[in-house]
Every structure is written in structure tokens, then in C-alpha cells.
C-alpha positions in Angstrom: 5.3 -119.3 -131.2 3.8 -117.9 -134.5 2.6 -119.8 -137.4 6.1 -119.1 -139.7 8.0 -120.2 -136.7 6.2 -123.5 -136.2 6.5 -123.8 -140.1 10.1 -124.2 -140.2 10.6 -126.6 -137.1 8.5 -128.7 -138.7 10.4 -128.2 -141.9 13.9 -128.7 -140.2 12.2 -131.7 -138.8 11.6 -133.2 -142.0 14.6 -132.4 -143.9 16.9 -133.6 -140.7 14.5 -137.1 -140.3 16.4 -139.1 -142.9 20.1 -137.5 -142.0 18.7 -138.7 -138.8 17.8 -142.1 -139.3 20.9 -142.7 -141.6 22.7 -142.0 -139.2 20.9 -144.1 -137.0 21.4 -146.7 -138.8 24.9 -146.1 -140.0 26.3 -146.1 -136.0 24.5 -149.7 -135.7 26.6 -150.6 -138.5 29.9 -153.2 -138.2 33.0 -150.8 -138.6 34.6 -152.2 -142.0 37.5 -154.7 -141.8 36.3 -156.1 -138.6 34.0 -159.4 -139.1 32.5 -160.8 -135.4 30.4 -164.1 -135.1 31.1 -165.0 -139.0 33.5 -164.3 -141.7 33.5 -164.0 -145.1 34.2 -167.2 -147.4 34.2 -165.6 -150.6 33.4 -162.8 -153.3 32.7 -162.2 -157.0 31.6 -159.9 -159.6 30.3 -160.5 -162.8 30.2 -158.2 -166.0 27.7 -158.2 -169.0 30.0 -156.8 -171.4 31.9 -160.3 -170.5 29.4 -162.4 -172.7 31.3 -164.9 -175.3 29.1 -165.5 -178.1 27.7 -169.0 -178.7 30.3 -171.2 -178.5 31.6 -172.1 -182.1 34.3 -175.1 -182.5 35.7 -173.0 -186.1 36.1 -169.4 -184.2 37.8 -169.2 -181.0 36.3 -166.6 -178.3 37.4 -163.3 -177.8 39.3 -162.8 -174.4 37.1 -161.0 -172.1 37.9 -157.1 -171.6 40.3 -155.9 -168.9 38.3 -154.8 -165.8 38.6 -151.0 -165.0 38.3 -151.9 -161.2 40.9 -152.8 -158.1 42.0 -156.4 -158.2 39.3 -157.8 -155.3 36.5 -155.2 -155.5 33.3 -154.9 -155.5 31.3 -153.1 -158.4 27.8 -152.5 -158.9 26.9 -150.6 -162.2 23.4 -149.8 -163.6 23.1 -148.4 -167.5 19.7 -147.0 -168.3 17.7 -148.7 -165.7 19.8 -152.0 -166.6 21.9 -153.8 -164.3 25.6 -154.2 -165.6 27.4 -155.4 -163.1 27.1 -157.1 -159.8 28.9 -158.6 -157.3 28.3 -161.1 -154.7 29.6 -162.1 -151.0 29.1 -165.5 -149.3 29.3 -166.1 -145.7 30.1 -168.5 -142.8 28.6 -167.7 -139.7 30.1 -169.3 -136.4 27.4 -171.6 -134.5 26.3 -175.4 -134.7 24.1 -176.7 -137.1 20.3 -176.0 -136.4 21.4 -172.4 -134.3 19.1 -169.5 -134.3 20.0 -166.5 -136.5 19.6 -163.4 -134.3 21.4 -160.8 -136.5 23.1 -160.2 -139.1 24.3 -156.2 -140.1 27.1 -156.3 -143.3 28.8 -153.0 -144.2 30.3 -151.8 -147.3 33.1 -148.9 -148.0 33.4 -147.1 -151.0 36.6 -147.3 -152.9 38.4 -144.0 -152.7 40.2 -144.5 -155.9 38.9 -141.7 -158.5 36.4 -142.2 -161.3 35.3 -145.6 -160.1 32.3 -144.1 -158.1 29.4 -142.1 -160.4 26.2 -141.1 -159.1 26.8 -142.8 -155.7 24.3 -140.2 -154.0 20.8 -141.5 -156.2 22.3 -145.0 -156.1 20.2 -147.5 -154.7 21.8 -151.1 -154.0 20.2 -154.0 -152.5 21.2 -156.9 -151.3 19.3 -159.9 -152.7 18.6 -163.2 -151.8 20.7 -166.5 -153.9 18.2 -169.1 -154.7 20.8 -171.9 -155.7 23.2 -174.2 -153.3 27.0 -173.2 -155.3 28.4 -170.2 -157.2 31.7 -169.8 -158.1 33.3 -166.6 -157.0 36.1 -164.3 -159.1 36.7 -161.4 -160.7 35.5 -159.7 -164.4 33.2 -163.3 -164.5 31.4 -164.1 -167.7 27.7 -163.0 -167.6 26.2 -166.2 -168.2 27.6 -167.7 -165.1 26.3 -165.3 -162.3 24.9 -167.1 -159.4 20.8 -166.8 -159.5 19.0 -164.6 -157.1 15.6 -163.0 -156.7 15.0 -160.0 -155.0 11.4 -160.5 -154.6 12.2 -163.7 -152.6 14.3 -161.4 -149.9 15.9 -158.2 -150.0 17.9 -156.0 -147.6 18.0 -152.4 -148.9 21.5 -150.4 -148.7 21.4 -147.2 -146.5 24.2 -145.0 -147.2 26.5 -142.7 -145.6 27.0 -140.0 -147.3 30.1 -138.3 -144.9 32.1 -141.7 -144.6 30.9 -143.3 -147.9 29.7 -146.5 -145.8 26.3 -148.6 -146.8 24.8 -150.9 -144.2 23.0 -153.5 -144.6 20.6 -155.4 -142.5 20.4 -159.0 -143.8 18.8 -160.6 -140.5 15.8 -161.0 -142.6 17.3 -162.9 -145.2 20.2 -165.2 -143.0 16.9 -166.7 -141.0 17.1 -170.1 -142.5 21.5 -169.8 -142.9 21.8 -172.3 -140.0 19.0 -174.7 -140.0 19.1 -178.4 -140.3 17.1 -178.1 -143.4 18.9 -175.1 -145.4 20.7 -176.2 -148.3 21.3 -172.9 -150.1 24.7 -171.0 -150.3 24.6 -168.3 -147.1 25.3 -165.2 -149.6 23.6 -162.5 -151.3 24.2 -160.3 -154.7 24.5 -156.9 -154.4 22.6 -155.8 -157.5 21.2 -151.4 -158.7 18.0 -151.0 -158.4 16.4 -150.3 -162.1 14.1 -147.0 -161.4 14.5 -144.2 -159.0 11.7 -142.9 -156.9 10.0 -141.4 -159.9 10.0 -144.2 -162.2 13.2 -142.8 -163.7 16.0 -145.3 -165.2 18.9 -145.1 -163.3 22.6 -144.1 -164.1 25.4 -145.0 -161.8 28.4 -147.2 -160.5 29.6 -147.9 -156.9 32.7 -149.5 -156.5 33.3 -151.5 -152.8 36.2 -152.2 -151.6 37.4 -155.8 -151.0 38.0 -158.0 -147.7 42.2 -157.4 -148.3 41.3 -153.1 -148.4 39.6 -153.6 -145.3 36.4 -152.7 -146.7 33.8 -155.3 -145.4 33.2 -155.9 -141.6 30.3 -158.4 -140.9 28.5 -158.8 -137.4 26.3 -161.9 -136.9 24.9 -163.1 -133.2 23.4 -166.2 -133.2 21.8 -169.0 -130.5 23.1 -172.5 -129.8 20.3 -175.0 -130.8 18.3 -176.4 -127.7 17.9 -180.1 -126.6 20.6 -182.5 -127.3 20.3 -186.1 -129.2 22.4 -188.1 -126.4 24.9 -190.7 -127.1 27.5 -188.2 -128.0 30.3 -190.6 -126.0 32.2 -192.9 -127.4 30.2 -196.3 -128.0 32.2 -199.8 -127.5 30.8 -202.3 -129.9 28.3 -202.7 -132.5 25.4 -201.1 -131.6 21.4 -202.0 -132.4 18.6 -202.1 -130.3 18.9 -202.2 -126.7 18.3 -205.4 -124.7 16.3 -205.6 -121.1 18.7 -204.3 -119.1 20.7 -202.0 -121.2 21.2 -198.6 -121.1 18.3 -196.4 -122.4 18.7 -194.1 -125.6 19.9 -190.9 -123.7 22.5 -189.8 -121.9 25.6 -188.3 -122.8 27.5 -191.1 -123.5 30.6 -190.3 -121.8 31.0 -194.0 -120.8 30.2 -196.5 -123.6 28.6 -199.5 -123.1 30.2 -202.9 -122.3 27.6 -205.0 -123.3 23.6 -205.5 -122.1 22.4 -207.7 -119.3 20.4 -210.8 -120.9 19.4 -214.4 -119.9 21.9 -216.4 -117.6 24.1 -219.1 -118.5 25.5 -217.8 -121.6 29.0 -217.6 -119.7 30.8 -214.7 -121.6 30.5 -210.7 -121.3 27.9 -210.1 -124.2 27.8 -207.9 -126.8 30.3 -204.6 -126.7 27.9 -202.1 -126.6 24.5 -201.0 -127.4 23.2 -197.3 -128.1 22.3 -196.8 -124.9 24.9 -194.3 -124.1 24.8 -194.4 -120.9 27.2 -195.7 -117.8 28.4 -199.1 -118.8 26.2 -202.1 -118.1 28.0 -205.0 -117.0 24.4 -207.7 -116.9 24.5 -210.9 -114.7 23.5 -212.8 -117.9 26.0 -211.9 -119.8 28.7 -213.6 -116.9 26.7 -216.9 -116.8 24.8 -216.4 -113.5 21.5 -216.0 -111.8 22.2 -214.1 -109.2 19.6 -211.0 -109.0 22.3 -209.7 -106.7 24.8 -209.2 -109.7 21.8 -207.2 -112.1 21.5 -203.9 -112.6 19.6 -201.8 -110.4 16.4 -200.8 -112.5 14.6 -202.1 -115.5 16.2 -198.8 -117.4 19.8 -200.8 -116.9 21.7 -197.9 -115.2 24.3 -199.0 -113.1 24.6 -198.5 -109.3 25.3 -194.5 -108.3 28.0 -195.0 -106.4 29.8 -196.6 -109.7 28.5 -193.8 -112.0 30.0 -191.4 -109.7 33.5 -192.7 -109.3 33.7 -193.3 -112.9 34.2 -197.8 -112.5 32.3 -200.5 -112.9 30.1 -202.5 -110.6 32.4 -205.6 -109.4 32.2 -209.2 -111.2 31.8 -212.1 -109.3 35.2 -214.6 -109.8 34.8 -217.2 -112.2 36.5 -220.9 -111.4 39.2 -221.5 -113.6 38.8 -225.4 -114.9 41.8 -227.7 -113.5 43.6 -228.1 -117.0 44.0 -224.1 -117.1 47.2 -223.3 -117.3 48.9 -226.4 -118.9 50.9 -226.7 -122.1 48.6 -227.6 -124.8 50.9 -230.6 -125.6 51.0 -231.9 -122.2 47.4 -232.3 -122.3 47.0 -234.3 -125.6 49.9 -236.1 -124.2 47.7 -237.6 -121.0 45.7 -240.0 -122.7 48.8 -241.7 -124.0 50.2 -242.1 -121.1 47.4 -243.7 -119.6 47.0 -246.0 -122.2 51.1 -247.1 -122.1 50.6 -247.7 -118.1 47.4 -249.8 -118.3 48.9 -251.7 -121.4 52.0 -252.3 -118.8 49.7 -253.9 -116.3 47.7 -255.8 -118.8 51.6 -257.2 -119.9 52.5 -257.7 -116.2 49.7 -259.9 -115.4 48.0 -260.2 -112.0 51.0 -258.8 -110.3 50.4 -255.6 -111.8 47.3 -255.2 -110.7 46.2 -252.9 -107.5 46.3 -254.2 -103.8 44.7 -252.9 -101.0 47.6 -253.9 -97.9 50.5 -252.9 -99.3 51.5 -249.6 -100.1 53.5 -250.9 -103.0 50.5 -251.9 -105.8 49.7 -251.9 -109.0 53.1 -251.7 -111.4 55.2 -250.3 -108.6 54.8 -253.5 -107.2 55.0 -255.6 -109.9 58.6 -254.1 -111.0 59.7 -255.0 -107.0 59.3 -258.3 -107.6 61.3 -258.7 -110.5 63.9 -256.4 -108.9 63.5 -259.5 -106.1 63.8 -262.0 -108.3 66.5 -260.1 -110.3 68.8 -259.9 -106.9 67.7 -264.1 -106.1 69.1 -265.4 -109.7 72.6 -263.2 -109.1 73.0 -264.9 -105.5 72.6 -267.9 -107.0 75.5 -267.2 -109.6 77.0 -265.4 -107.2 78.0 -268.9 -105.4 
């Protein structure tokens, strides 16, 4: 190969390297209208010819002017190297709390309306990172109010398509922190036009995007559950606090609460209702008012036998003796004493006749009321004749 030949490969190479690599990075991109692993919570744009003057109490302000864009697009306008309008997109990615950002690829479509889009080829869009917790989305917004952001913080450059009129952006660098325990910033960017070209020239241009309702967003997050678990997730029976000897450990996953903690004997009822063990209820000897090391739990950790944790019951509770006056009327029993009283006044009244004797089965005021009955039937024989 001669030395004009190998000039122009490598001259096709270099002009087809960026067609190339945009396309590269264009086929990675989410097709627009589809959103997978996330969705989008909410847009805005914001417009600097929208700027009330200072607020004055004898002047009412002017009404702000009509926007020239589709009701739920996206513009991003840059006057002489100064930005004039931007826009911004919060997100909501699917995943716990505390899960691992692995990707996050956003895509963009160009509004096909005409004379919305100027310049769009020497546009350059990024996507910047919000550096405060809440913004408040809408359209045609007053300047003053745009949510802050700071491109040297985090930025994800826009790579367009020239063919389809599609920018993709990578923001994987800047949704790192979106889901960690700690993050309270808003999950968003603002799409914002660079200033300067690659010369140090002031740009000049407008892209309008179209909206999540024209189907001109798709978003594709992937992201990794967190790993380790805090336990206790069950439902807990009773108060909680610190865990007695005997109770059930802090782990677990607390599909059984706990029934109370095994502690000293004698106390004679079931104990507290639950601890933060969250583990396989602990029914403890103490709590039933015995001593028996046969009715404790198994280890000094408190779980309860395997056999019960496997069939999902308790371990069995000894019977308790009922006391004799269970089961009686409450007014029978407060009755008793006066009925005692009224019989041993009636023996006190009866004299010694009343009084208990070993031979006969007839004693105490059983017999005493047989002898009158005796005397009783004497006197009426003797008026009987």
C-alpha cells in the first residue's frame, strides 16, 4: 500500500471515529418513552426573560410572557455564551433504601415541531448535578426560583444523534449516592448549554425535548439490593427494651414475636409480652412460677427447643392448680363467712345441746333441733289425752 493510500484510511478513520463512537453510545441508549428500574417523578423549565422586578406593594407585576414551547417540554436555550433557559428532570429509582447504583443511562428526543430547534448540531447540553433537597417543577417558571446546581460538582455530557435527533446521557456517575442511607438531596439533574464551544466561542442555540406524555424520555437504571439485614423485621408482642437472661437475642427474623423472657421463679404470671429479641417465642420457667430447669429454655441465648421452632408452636406449659374457690360466684363467697357466723351464734343460743358429739351421728345443731322436735311431739301427746 502506498503512502496516499495509507493517508486516507487513516483519514477515514478519523473522520468515522466519532460517527462511530456516537453511535456507540447512542445503541446503549434507553429507547425514549420506555423507563426500566425507575421512573420519572417530575419536570420543569425555567426562563430568564420570566424575572418580576423587585417586588413593589404600589405596582403590581407584569404577567410572565407566553412560552413559545409545547405544553410539557423541555427547552434548553443559550444567547451569547449565556444560559437562557433550562430545564430539569427528577427521578425515582426502584430499590430499597441503602441499594447500590449500578447504572443509570437517560435519553432525550428532540421535538419535531418547526422552529423550536436552532443550532442543535454545535449544541452542547450537560446534565448537571442539584445541590439542594426540593425544587418545584412547572412550566415558563420565574428565573429566580430555579433549583441550584453546579456542574463542577458532577456532570454527564449529552452525546447526540444526529440521524434520530436522540442525546444520551450517562448519569451513573452522578446517581452514586441516589439511594444511600445518608443522601438527602433531590435525585435530579438540570439540563443546562454549555457557554463556549471548543474554540472559546460564545454559543448560539436552542434544543427543545420532548416531554414524558410525547414519549420523549426513556430512563434505564439497574441497581443492587443492600447486603446484611437488621433482624427483628417480625411482628413484636409487647413492649420491648433490653433483653432478659433467657430471652431471645437481637437477630433473627422475627417472624414469631416474643411472649415474654424467662426470669427468676416464683413470680407466678407469663412475664413481660415481648422483648427485641425477635426470635422464636420464649416462654421462661420464671415467668410461670416454677423452678423446674426442665421447663427453661434450652441455651443461655433463650431460643426455644427445634423441634418447636420447626412446627411453628410453643414449648408445652406445665398445668397450674386452680385454688378451691375458682369457679364460685363472687357473692357466694362473701356470703360464707356469714353463714358461719349465723350457725355458731345458733349453737352458742342452743346451749350444750348444740354442741358436737362424737357417738351419734346426729351432733352439733342437727341434734339439738331433734330434741326439741322430741320434746315438741311429748307436750302434743300430753294434750293430746
Amino acid at each position: 500500500m502506498g503512502y496516499r493510500a495509507r493517508a486516507a484510511v487513516l483519514l477515514a478513520g478519523l473522520v468515522a471515529a466519532p460517527v462511530l463512537a456516537a453511535g456507540a453510545a447512542q445503541a446503549a441508549a434507553p429507547e425514549p418513552g420506555k423507563q426500566q428500574g425507575g421512573k420519572v417523578s417530575q419536570t420543569g423549565w425555567w426562563n430568564s426573560v420570566n424575572e418580576p422586578p423587585p417586588d413593589n406593594p404600589l405596582t403590581p407585576p407584569p404577567p410572565p410572557p407566553a412560552p413559545d414551547v409545547p405544553e410539557g417540554a423541555l427547552p434548553v436555550t443559550v444567547l451569547t455564551g449565556d444560559p437562557r433557559r433550562i430545564s430539569a428532570i427528577e427521578f425515582a429509582l426502584d430499590g430499597k433504601p441503602g441499594a447500590t447504583v449500578d447504572s443509570v443511562e437517560l435519553s432525550l428526543k428532540e421535538s419535531k415541531e418547526r422552529n423550536l430547534t436552532a443550532n442543535a448540531d454545535g449544541a452542547v447540553i450537560l446534565a448537571c448535578a442539584v445541590t439542594e433537597s426540593f425544587w418545584v417543577g412547572g412550566e415558563n417558571n420565574p428565573w429566580k426560583n430555579r433549583p441550584e446546581y453546579d456542574c463542577e460538582a458532577g456532570a454527564a455530557p449529552g452525546v447526540r444523534n444526529a440521524k434520530t435527533g436522540i442525546w444520551a446521557f450517562d448519569l451513573t456517575g452522578l446517581a452514586a449516592d441516589w439511594k444511600a442511607d445518608d443522601f438527602f438531596g433531590s435525585p435530579s439533574v438540570v439540563l443546562v448549554g454549555a457557554a463556549e464551544g471548543e474554540n472559546g466561542e460564545p454559543l448560539n442555540f436552542q434544543v427543545v425535548f420532548d416531554g414524558v406524555k410525547a414519549k420523549g424520555i426513556g430512563l434505564r437504571a439497574k441497581t443492587t439490593a443492600p447486603t446484611g439485614s437488621s433482624g427483628g423485621s417480625g411482628t413484636d408482642f409487647g413492649t420491648g427494651g433490653a433483653p432478659a437472661p433467657g430471652a431471645g437475642g437481637s437477630g433473627g427474623s422475627g417472624a414469631v414475636g416474643d411472649f415474654g423472657s424467662a426470669g427468676g421463679g416464683g413470680g407466678g404470671d407469663l412475664g413481660d409480652l415481648g422483648d427485641d429479641g425477635g426470635g422464636v417465642a420464649d416462654l421462661g420457667a420464671g415467668d410461670l412460677g416454677s423452678d423446674d430447669p426442665a421447663l427453661t429454655a434450652p441455651d443461655a441465648a433463650g431460643a426455644a427447643p427445634e423441634a418447636a421452632a420447626q412446627a411453628g408452636q410453643f414449648a408445652p406449659v406445665a398445668a397450674v392448680q386452680l385454688p378451691w374457690h375458682d369457679g364460685l360466684m363472687k357473692p357466694g363467697v362473701l356470703l360464707m363467712p356469714l353463714v358461719l357466723l349465723l350457725a355458731y351464734l345458733a349453737m352458742l343460743a342452743m346451749g350444750p345441746d348444740a354442741q358436737p358429739a362424737g357417738v351419734t351421728n346426729r351432733r352439733g345443731v342437727s341434734r339439738a333441733l331433734d330434741k326439741l322436735r322430741f320434746a315438741d311431739a311429748g307436750i302434743a301427746s300430753e294434750v293430746g289425752r
